[in-house]
C-alpha positions in Angstrom: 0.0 0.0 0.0 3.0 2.3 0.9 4.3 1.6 -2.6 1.6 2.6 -4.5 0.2 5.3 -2.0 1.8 7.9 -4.3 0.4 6.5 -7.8 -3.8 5.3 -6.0 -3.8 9.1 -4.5 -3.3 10.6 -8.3 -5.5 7.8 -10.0 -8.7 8.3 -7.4 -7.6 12.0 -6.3 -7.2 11.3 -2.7 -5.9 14.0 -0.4 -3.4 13.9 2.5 -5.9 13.6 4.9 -8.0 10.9 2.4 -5.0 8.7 2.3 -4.5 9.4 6.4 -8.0 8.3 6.9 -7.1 4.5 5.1 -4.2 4.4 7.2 -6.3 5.0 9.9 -8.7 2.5 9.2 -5.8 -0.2 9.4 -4.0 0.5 12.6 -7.7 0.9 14.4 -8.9 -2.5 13.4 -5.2 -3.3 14.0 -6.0 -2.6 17.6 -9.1 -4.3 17.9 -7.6 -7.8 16.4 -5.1 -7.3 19.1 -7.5 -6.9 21.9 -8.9 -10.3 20.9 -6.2 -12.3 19.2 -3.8 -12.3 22.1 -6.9 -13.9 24.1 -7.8 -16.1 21.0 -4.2 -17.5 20.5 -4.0 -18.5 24.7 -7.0 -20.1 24.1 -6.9 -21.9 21.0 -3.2 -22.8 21.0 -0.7 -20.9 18.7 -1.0 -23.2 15.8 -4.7 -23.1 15.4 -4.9 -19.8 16.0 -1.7 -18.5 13.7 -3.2 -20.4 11.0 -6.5 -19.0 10.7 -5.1 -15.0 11.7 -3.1 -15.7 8.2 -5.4 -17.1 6.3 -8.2 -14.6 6.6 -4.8 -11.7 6.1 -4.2 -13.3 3.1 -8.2 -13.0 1.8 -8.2 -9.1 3.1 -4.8 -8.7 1.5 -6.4 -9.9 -2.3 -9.8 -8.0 -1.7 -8.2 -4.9 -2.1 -8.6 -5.5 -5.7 -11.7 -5.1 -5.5 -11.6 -1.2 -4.4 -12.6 1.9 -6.1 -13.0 4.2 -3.6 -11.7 5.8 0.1 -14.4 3.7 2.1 -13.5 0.5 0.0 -10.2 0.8 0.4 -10.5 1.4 4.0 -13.0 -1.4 4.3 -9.9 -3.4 2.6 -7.6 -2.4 5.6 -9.8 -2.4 8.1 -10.1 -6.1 7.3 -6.8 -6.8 6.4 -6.0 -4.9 9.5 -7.8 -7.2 12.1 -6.3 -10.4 10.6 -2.6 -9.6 10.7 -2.9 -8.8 14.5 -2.7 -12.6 15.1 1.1 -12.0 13.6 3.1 -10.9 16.7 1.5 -12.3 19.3 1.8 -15.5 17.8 4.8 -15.5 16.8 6.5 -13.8 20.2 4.5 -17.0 22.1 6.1 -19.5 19.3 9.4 -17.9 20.3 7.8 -18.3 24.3 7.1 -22.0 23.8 10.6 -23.1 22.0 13.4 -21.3 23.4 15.0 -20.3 26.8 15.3 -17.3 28.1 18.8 -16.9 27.2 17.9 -17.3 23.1 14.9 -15.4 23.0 16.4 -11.7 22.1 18.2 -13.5 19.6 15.2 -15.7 18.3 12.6 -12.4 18.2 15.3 -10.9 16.4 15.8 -13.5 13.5 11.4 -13.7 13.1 11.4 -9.9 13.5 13.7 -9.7 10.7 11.0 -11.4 8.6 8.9 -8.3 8.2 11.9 -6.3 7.0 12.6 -8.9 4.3 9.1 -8.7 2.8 9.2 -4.7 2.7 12.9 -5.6 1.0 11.3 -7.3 -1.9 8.1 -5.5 -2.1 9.7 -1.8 -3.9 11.6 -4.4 -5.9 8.6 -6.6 -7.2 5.3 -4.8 -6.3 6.4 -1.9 -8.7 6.9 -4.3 -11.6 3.6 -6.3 -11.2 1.4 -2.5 -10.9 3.3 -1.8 -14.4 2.8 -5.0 -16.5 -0.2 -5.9 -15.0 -2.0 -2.9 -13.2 -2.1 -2.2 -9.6 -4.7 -4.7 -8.8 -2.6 -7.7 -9.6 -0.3 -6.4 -6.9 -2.8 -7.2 -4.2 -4.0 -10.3 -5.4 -0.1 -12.2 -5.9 1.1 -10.9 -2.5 -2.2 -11.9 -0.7 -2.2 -15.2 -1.9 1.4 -16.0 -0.7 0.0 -16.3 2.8 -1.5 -19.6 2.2 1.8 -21.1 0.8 3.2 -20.2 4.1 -0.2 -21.7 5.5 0.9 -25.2 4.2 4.5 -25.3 5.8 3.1 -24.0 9.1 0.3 -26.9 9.5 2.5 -29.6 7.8 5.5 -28.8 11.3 4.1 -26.4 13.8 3.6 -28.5 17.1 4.6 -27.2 20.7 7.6 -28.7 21.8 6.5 -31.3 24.2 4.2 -32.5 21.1 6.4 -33.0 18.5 8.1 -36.1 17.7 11.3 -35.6 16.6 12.6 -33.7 19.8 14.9 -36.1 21.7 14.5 -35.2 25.9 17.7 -33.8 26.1 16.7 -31.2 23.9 13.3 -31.0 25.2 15.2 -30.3 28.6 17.3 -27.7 27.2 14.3 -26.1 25.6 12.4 -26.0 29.2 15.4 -25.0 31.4 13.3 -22.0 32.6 11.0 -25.0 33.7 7.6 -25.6 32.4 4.6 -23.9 33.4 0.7 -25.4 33.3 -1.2 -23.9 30.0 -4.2 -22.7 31.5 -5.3 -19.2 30.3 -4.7 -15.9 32.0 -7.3 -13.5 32.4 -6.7 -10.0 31.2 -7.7 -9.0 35.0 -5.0 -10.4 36.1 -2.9 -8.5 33.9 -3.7 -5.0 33.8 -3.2 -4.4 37.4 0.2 -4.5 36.9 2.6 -1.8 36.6 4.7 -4.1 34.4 1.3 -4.6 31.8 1.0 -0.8 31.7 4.9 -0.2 31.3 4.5 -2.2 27.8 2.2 -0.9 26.4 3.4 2.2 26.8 6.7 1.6 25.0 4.8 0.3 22.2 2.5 3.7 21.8 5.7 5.7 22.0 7.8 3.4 19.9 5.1 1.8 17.3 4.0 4.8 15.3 7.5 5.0 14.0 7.6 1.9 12.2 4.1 2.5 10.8 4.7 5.6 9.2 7.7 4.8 7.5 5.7 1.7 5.9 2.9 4.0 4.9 4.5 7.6 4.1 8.4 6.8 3.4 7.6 5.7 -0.1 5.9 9.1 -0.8 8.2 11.1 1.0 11.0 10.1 -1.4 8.3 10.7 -4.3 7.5 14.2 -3.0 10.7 15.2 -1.8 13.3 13.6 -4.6 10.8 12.8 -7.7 11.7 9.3 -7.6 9.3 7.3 -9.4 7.2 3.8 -8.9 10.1 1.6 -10.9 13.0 3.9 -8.8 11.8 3.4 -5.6 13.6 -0.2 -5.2 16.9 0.5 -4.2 16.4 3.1 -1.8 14.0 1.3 0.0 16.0 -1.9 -0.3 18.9 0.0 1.7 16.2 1.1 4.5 14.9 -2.4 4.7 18.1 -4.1 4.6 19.2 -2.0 7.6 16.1 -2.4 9.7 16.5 -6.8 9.2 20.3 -6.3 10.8 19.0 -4.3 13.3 16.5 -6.6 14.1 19.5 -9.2 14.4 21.5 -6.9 16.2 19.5 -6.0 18.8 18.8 -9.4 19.8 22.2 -10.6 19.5 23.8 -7.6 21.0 21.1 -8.6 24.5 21.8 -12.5 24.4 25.9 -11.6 24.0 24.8 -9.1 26.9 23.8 -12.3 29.3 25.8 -14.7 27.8 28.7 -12.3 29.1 27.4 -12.7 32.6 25.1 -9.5 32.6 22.2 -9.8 34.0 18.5 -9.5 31.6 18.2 -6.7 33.5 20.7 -4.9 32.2 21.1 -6.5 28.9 17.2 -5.7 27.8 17.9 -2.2 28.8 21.6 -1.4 28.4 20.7 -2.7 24.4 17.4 0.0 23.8 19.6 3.0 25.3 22.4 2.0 23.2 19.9 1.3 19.9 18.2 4.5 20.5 20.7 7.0 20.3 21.1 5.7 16.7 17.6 6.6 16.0 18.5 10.6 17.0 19.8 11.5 13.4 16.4 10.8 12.3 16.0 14.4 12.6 18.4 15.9 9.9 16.5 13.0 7.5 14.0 15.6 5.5 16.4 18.7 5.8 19.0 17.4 3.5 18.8 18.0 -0.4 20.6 14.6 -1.0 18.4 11.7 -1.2 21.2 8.9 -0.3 22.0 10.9 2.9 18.2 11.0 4.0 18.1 7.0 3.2 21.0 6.8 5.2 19.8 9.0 7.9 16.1 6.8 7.7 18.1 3.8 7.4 19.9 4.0 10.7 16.5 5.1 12.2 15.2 1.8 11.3 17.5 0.0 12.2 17.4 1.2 15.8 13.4 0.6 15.8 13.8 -3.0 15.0 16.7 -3.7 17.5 14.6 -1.9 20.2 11.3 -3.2 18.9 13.6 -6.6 19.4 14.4 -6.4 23.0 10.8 -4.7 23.6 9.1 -7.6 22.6 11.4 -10.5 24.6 10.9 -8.3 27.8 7.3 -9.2 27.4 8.6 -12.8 27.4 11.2 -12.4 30.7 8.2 -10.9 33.0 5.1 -12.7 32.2 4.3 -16.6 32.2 4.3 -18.1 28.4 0.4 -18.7 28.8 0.4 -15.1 29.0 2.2 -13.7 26.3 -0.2 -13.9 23.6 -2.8 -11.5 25.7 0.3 -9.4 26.7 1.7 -8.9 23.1 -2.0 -8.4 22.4 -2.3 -5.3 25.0 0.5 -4.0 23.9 0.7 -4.4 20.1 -3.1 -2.4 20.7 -1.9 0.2 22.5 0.8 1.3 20.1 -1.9 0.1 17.4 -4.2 3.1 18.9 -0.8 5.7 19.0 -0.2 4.7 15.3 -3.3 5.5 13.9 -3.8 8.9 16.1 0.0 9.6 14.6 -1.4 8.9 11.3 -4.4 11.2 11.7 -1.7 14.0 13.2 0.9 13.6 9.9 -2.2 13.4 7.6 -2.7 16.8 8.8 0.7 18.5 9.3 1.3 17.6 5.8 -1.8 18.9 4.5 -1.0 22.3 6.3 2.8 22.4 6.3 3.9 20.5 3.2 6.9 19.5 5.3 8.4 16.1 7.1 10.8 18.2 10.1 8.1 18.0 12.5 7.1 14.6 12.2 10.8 13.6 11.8 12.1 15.1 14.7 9.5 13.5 17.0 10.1 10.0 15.9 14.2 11.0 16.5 13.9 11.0 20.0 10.9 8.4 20.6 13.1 5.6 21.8 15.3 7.6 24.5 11.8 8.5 25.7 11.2 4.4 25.5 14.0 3.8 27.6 13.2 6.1 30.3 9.8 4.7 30.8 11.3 1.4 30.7 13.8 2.4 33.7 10.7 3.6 35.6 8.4 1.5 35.1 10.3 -2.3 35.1 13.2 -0.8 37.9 13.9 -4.6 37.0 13.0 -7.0 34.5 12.0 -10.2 36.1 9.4 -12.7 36.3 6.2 -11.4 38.2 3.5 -13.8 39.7 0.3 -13.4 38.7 
């Protein structure tokens, strides 16, 4: 959608706030799949309930084909929207279920890293589909990859203590942390905690940064450097490419961190302070006249979201049981769900009034220092909590 923002706004004559609006219709169903997915996926079990959040993504993703309008468009998102929130929380409990605490930064860094590889081929194949055969076909190939993915994930996915070919030794090694019962945890038992609330709040500070360079960096570059649909791959490549080793990065940098003999304490936060300060350049990003130095500027930016975004997400995993961490993710993932889409609704109108990116840049360059502070205050340390 990012990708051909720039081209769908001159076909149907959207304006800023037009194109804000689908946006916004995204991250709020976005935040209402997460309210219930989390739930869903501790209920149902995280192979039941990952497969059906991705096959209903990939059905939203292909009916955007079907749009000719604002509301149909948004209708498209808003669907497409409530699916993919199974995503995270899924996958963060997958990460929960197979690995110790000691491999989890690194794990979350490696799946986080997947997102960044699909937005690394997307500006090199979605502009070539939307030219040969019109913008509709783009929608309907990359939706119906989902199910492909749909068939490896039933044909292997089993918890641990399920599957077959685990031997007990690695079955042991896998539940060093020890193994808890999987009944459910009730959100009530969850929000009461200063931990729950600390969480969320570094994903509404943190999460609006990664959405709007998904939805507006492809049009900044349009706007600001006249690059065109089939020019926007390599720039974007660079971007993406930097955001999947920061992804890596930031989890490696945490597990060398206790591996070392630091505590997770200081690893999870020692790794976001260091991660952040690489995000501050953001700032210069839209007032240079060369394009490479922005993408360089963005690039590092990104880079420094995933790594934090990393270490945000296996936090989650340190302080709250595994039968928890679906509803946890959920919480959070809709609380920075909420901050994206008011965030969207704020650019939508800056840039129909100012015609500029410095505001909006400048606030996203300090949002993970900000992160980091309310992680200090509100986890003083990062450890397992009883419910």
């Amino acid at each position: 959608m990012g990708i051909l923002a720039g081209d769908l706004q001159r076909t149907f004559g959207w304006s800023e706030t037009d194109y804000a609006n689908i946006v916004v219709a995204f991250q709020v169903a976005y935040a209402l799949g997460l309210v219930s997915m989390g739930s869903i996926l501790d209920r149902v079990g995280t192979r039941r309930g990952y497969a059906a959040g991705v096959a209903l993504w990939s059905v939203a993703g292909m009916a955007h084909a079907l749009a000719n309008s604002v509301l149909g468009f948004a209708s498209a998102r808003f669907a497409l929207g409530f699916a993919e929130a199974a995503n995270f929380p899924a996958a963060v409990k997958t990460v929960a279920e197979w690995f110790p605490k000691t491999e989890r930064a690194l794990a979350t860094g490696i799946f986080n890293s997947g997102a960044n590889i699909g937005a690394i081929v997307a500006p090199i194949v979605v502009p070539i589909i939307a030219v040969t055969w019109g913008w509709r076909w783009a929608f309907i190939l990359t939706g119906s990859l989902g199910f492909v993915w749909l068939g490896f994930w039933l044909a292997t996915y089993r918890r641990p203590e399920l599957n077959p070919k685990l031997s007990a030794g690695e079955l042991a090694y896998i539940q060093a942390d020890g193994v808890e019962p999987h009944e459910r945890i009730p959100w009530a038992r969850l929000l009461p905690h200063r931990e729950t609330i600390t969480v969320c709040l570094l994903k509404f500070v943190t999460d609006p940064v990664w959405w709007f360079f998904l939805f507006w960096l492809p049009k900044f570059l349009q706007q600001r450097y006249g690059v065109s649909l089939l020019e926007f791959g390599p720039p974007l490549v660079v971007v993406y490419l930097s955001s999947d080793v920061g992804s890596v990065a930031g989890g490696w940098l945490s597990s060398h961190f206790v591996k070392t003999g630091h505590s997770i304490d200081y690893a999870r936060k020692r790794s976001i302070l260091i991660c952040g300060m690489f995000a501050l350049p953001i700032f210069f990003a839209s007032r240079t006249d060369s394009m490479w130095l922005a993408v360089a500027l963005i690039s590092l930016g990104t880079a420094a979201h995933q790594a934090c975004s990393t270490n945000i997400y296996t936090i989650m995993s340190d302080v709250f049981p595994k039968r928890s961490v679906g509803s946890i993710v959920g919480l959070a993932g809709m609380s920075g769900a909420i901050s994206g889409a008011l965030v969207a609704e704020f650019v939508g109108i800056v840039l129909q009034t100012t015609h500029s990116y410095a505001i909006i840049f400048g606030m996203f360059s300090v949002a993970y220092i900000v992160a980091w502070f309310i992680l200090r205050v509100g986890i003083p340390t990062i450890q397992p909590i009883e419910l």
